[in-house]
ZAVO-320687 format. One record per residue: residue number from 1; residue in one letter; x, y, z of N, C-alpha, C in turn. Coordinates in steps of 0.2 Angstrom, whole numbers. Example, Ala and Ser with C-alpha at 12.3 -4.5 7.8 and 13.67 -1.06 7.14 Angstrom:
// residues 2
{r 1 "A" {66 -28 39} {62 -22 39} {66 -16 39}}
{r 2 "S" {64 -11 35} {68 -5 36} {64 0 39}}
//
This chain:
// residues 206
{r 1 "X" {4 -6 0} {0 0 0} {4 6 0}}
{r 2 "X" {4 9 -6} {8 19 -7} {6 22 1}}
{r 3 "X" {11 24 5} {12 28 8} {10 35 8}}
{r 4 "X" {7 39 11} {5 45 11} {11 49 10}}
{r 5 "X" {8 55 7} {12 62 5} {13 67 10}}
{r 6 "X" {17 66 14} {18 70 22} {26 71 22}}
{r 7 "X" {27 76 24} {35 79 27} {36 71 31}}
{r 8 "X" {43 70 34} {44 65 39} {47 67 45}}
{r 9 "X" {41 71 48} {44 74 53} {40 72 60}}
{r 10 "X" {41 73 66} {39 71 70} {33 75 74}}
{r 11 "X" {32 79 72} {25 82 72} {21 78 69}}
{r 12 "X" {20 77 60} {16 73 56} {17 65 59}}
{r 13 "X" {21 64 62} {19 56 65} {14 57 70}}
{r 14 "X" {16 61 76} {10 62 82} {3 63 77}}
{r 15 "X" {3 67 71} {-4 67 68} {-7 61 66}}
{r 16 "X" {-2 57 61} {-5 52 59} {-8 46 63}}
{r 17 "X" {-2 46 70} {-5 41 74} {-12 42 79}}
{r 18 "X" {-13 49 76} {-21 51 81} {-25 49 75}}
{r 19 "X" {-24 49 69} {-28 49 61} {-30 40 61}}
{r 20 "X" {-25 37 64} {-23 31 64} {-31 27 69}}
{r 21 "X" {-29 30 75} {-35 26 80} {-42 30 80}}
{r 22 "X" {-41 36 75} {-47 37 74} {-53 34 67}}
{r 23 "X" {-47 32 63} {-49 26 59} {-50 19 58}}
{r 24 "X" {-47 20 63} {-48 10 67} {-54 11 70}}
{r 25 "X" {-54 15 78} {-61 16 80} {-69 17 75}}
{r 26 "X" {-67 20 67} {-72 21 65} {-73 15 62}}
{r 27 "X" {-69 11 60} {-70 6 57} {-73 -1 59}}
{r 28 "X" {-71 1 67} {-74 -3 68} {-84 -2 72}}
{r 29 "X" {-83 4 71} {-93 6 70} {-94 6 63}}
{r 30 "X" {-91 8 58} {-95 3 53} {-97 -2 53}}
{r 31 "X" {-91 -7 54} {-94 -13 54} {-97 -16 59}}
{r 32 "X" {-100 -14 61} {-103 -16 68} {-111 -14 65}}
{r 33 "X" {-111 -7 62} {-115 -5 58} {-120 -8 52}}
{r 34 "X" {-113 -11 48} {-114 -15 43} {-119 -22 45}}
{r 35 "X" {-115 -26 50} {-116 -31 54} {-126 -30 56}}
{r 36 "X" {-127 -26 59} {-133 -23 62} {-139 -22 56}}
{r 37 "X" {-136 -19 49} {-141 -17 44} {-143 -25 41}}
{r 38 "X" {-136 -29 39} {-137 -34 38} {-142 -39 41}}
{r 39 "X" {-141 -39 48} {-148 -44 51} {-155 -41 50}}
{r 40 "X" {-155 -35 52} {-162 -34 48} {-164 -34 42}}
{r 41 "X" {-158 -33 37} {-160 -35 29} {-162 -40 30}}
{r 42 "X" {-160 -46 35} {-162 -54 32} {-168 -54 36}}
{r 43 "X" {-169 -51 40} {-175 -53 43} {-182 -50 41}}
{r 44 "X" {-180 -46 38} {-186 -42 33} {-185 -46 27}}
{r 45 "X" {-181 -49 26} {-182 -55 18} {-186 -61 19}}
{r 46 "X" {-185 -62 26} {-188 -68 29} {-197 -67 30}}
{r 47 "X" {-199 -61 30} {-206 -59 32} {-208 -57 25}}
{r 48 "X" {-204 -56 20} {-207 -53 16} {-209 -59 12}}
{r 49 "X" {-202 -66 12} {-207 -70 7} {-210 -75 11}}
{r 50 "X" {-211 -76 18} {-220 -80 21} {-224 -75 17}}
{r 51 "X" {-224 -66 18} {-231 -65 16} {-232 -66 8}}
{r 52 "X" {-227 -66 6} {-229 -66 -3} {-230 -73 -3}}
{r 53 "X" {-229 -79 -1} {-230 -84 0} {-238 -82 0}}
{r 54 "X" {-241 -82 8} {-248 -81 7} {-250 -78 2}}
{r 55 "X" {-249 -72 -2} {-253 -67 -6} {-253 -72 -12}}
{r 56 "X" {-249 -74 -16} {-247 -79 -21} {-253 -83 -20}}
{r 57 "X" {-256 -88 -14} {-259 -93 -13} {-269 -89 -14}}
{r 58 "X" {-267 -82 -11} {-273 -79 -11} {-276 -78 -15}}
{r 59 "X" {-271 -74 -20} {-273 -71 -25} {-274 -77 -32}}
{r 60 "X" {-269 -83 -34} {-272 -89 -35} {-278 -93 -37}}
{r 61 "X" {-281 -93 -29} {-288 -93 -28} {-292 -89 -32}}
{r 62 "X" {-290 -83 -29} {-295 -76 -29} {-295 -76 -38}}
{r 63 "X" {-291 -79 -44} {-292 -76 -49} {-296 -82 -52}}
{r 64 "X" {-294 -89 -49} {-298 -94 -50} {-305 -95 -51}}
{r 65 "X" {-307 -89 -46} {-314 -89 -44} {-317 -85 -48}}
{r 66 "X" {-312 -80 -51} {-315 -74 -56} {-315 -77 -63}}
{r 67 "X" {-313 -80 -64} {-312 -83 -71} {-319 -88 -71}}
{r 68 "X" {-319 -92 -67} {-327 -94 -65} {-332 -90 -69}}
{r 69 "X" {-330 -84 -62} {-339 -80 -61} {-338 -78 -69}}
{r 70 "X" {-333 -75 -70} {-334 -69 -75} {-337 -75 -80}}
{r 71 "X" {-336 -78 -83} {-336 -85 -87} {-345 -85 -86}}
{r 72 "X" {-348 -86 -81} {-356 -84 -80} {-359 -78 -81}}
{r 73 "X" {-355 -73 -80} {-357 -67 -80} {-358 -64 -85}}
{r 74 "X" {-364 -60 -88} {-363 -57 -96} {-359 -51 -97}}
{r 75 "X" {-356 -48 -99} {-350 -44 -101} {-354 -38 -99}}
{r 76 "X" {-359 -35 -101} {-360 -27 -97} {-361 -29 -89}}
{r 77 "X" {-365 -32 -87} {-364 -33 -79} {-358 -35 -78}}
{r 78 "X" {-353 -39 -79} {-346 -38 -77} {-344 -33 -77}}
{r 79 "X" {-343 -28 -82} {-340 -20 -85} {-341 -16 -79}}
{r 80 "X" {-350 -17 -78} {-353 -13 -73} {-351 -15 -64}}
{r 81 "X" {-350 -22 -63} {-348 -25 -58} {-340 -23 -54}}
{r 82 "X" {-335 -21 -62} {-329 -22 -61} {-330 -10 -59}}
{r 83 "X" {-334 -8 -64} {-331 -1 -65} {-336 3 -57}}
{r 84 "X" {-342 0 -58} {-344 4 -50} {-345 2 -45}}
{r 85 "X" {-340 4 -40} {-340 0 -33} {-338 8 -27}}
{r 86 "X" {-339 9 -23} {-339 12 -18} {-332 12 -15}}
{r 87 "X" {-327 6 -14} {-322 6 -11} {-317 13 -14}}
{r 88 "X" {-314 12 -9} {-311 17 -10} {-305 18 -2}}
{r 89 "X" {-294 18 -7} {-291 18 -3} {-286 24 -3}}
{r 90 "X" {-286 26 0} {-281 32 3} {-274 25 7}}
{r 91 "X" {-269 29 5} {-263 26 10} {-259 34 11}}
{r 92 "X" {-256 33 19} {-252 38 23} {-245 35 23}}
{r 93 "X" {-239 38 20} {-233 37 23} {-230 40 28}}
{r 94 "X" {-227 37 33} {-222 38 37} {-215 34 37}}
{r 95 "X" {-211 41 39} {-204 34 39} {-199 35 47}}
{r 96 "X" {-197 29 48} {-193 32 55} {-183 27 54}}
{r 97 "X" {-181 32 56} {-174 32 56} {-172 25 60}}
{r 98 "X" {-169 22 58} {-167 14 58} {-160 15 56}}
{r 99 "X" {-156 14 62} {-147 16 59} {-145 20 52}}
{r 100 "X" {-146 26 52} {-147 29 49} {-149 30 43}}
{r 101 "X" {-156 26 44} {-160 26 37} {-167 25 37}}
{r 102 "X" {-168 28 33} {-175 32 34} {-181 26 32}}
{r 103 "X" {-184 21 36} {-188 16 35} {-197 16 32}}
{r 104 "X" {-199 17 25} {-205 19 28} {-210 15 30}}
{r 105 "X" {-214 18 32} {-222 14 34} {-229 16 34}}
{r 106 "X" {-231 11 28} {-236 13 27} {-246 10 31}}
{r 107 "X" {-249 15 31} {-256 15 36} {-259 16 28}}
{r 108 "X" {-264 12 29} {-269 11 24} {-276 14 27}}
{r 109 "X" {-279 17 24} {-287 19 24} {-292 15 18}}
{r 110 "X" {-297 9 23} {-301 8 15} {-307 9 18}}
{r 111 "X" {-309 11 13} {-318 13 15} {-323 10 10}}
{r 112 "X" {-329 10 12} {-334 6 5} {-331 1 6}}
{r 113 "X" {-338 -3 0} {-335 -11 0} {-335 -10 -9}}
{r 114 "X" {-331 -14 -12} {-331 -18 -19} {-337 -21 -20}}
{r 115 "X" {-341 -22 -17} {-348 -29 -19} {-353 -23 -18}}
{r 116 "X" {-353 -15 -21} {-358 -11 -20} {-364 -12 -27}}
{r 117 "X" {-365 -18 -31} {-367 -18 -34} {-375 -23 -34}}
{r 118 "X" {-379 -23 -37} {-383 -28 -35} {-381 -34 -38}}
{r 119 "X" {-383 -41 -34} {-381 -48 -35} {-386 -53 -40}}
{r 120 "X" {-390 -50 -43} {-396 -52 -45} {-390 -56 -52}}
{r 121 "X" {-387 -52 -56} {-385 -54 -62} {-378 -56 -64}}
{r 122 "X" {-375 -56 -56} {-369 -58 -55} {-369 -67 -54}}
{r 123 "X" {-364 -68 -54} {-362 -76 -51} {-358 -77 -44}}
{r 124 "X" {-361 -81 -39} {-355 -80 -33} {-350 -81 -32}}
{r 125 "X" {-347 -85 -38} {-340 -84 -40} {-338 -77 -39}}
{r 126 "X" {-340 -74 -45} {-339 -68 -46} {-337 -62 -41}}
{r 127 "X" {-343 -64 -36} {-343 -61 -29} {-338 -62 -26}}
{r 128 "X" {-336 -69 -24} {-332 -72 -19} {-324 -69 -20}}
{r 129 "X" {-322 -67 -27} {-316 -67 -31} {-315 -59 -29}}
{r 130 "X" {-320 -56 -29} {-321 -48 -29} {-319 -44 -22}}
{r 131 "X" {-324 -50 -18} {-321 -50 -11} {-313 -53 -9}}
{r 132 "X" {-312 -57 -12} {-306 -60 -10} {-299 -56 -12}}
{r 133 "X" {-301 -52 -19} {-296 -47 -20} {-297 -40 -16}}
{r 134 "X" {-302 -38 -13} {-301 -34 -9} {-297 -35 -2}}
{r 135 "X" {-298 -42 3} {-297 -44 6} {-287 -44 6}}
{r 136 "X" {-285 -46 0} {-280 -46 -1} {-275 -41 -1}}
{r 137 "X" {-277 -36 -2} {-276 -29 -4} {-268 -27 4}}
{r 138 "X" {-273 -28 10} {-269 -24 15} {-263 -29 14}}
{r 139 "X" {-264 -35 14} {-256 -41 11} {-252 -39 7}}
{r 140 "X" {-256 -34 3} {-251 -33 -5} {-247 -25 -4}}
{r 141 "X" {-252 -22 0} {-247 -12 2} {-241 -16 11}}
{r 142 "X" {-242 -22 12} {-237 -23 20} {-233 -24 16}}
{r 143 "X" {-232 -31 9} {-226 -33 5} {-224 -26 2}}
{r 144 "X" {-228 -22 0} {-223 -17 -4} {-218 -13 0}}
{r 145 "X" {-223 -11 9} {-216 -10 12} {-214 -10 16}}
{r 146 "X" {-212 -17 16} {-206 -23 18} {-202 -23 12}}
{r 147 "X" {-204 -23 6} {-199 -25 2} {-195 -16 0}}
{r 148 "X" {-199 -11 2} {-196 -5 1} {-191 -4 7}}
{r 149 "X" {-193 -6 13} {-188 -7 17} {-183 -13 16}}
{r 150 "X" {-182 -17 12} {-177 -18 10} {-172 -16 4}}
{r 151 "X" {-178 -13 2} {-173 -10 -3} {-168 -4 1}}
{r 152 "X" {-171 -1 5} {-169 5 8} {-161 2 12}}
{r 153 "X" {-162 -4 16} {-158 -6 19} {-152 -10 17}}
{r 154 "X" {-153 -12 10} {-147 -14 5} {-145 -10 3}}
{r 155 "X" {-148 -4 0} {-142 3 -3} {-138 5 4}}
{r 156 "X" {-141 6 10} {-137 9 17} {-131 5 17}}
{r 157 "X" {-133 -5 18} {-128 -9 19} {-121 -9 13}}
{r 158 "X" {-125 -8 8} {-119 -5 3} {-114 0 3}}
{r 159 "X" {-118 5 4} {-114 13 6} {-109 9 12}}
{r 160 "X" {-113 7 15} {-106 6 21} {-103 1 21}}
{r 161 "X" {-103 -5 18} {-97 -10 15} {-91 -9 12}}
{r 162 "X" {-94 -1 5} {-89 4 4} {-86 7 10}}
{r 163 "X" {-88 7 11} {-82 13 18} {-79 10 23}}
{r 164 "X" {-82 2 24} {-75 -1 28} {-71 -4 23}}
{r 165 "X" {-72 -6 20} {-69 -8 14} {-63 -2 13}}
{r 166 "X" {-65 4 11} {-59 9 10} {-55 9 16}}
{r 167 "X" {-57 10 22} {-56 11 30} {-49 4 28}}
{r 168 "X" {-52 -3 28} {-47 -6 28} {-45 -9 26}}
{r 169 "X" {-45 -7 17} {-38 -9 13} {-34 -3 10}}
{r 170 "X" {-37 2 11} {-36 8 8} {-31 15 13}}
{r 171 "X" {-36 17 19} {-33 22 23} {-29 16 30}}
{r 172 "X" {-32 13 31} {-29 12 39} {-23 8 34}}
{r 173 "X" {-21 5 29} {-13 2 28} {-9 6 26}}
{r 174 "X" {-12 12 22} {-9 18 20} {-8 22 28}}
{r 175 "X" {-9 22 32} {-8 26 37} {-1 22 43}}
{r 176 "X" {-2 14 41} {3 11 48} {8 11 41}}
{r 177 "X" {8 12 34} {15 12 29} {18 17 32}}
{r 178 "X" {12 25 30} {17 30 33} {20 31 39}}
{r 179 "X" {17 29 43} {19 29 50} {26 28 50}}
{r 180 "X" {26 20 48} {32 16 50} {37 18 47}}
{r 181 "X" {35 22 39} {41 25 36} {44 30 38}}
{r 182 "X" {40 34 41} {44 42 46} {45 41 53}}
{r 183 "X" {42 34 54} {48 32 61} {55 29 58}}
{r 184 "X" {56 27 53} {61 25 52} {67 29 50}}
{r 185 "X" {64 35 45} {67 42 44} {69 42 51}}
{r 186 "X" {64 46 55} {67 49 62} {71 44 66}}
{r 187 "X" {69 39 66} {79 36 70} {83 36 66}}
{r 188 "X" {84 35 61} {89 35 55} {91 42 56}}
{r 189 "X" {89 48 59} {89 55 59} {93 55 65}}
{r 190 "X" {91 50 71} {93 51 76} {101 47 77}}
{r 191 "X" {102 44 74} {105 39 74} {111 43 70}}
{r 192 "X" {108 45 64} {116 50 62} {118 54 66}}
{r 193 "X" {111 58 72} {115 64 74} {119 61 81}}
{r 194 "X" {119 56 83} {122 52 89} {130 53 86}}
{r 195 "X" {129 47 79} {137 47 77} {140 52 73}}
{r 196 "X" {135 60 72} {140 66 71} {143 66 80}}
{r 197 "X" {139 67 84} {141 69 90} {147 65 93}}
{r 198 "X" {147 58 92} {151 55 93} {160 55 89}}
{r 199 "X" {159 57 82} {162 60 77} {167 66 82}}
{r 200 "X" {162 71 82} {165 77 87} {168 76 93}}
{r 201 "X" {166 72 97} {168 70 105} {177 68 103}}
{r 202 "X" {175 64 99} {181 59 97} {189 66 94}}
{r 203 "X" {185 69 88} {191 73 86} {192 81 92}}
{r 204 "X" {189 83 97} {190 85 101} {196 81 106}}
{r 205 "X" {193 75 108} {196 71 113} {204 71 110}}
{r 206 "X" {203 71 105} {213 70 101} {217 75 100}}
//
């Protein structure tokens, strides 16, 4: 690892060696950091697919039954069945700071029902399907944010894989090269000026 660009003087050594365990202590709250975003990622991958697991199984069903009904159904009463219905959903974001990342979390509002139609010319298929995919609905906005919290939480664990990464292969070797190099200067520094001195005593003493 190249050696930093510094005088080799004994000033810039006391620097480095403070740059030194300030870079070691950070490094090691990265990765402690790193370690921490990482368990939750998995643990939010783990919840995401039981629930897509169920929604899969749900919704399955739910289109099985529509292909039924609609299949009984005569095409304006479906049209009419599918285009007017009362429901109606509002969603609220909020997000909250999780090791330095912004989590969010979504609250649903649903009101009305989807079966606001009369049943005389429908099929209960049709019904059942109709309820079933509303039912599913609140499955399908929790999967979306879970999986946006994990997306959120894989760009963070990234950013900081980078930075211990650079921490330590990049700044803390570059810092114990320099170090070591301008301690080696400074004795070699100390060591000539012993044997001028020694030099001097000597042709004085003669």
């Amino acid at each position: 690892m190249a050696k930093l660009d510094v005088k080799p003087t004994r000033m810039e050594l006391l620097k480095l060696k403070t740059q030194l365990k300030s870079a070691v202590r950070g490094h090691k709250l990265l990765k402690d950091k790193q370690d921490g975003l990482m368990q939750q990622f998995m643990e939010i991958i783990r919840e995401a697919k039981t629930i897509r697991r169920d929604i899969e199984e749900k919704l399955g069903k739910a289109f099985k039954s529509f292909l039924f009904g609609s299949a009984k159904t005569m095409p304006k009463m479906l049209e009419s069945a599918l285009t007017f219905n009362s429901a109606k959903l509002s969603l609220d974001v909020k997000t909250k700071n999780v090791m330095s990342v912004h989590i969010p979390f979504f609250k649903q509002h649903l009101e009305g029902d989807v079966l606001s139609y009369g049943f005389n010319q429908t099929s209960c298929e049709l019904d059942a399907s109709l309820k079933a995919f509303q039912e599913v609905l609140p499955d399908l906005i929790k999967l979306a944010q879970i999986e946006k919290q994990a997306e959120r939480l894989a760009e963070e664990t990234e950013k900081t894989r980078r930075r211990v990464n650079a921490l330590e292969h990049n700044r803390i070797p570059s810092l114990k090269e320099t170090i070591k190099f301008i301690s080696m200067k400074l004795e070699e520094g100390e060591r000539s000026a012993i044997v001028g001195v020694m030099m001097i005593k000597s042709k004085v003493e003669k």
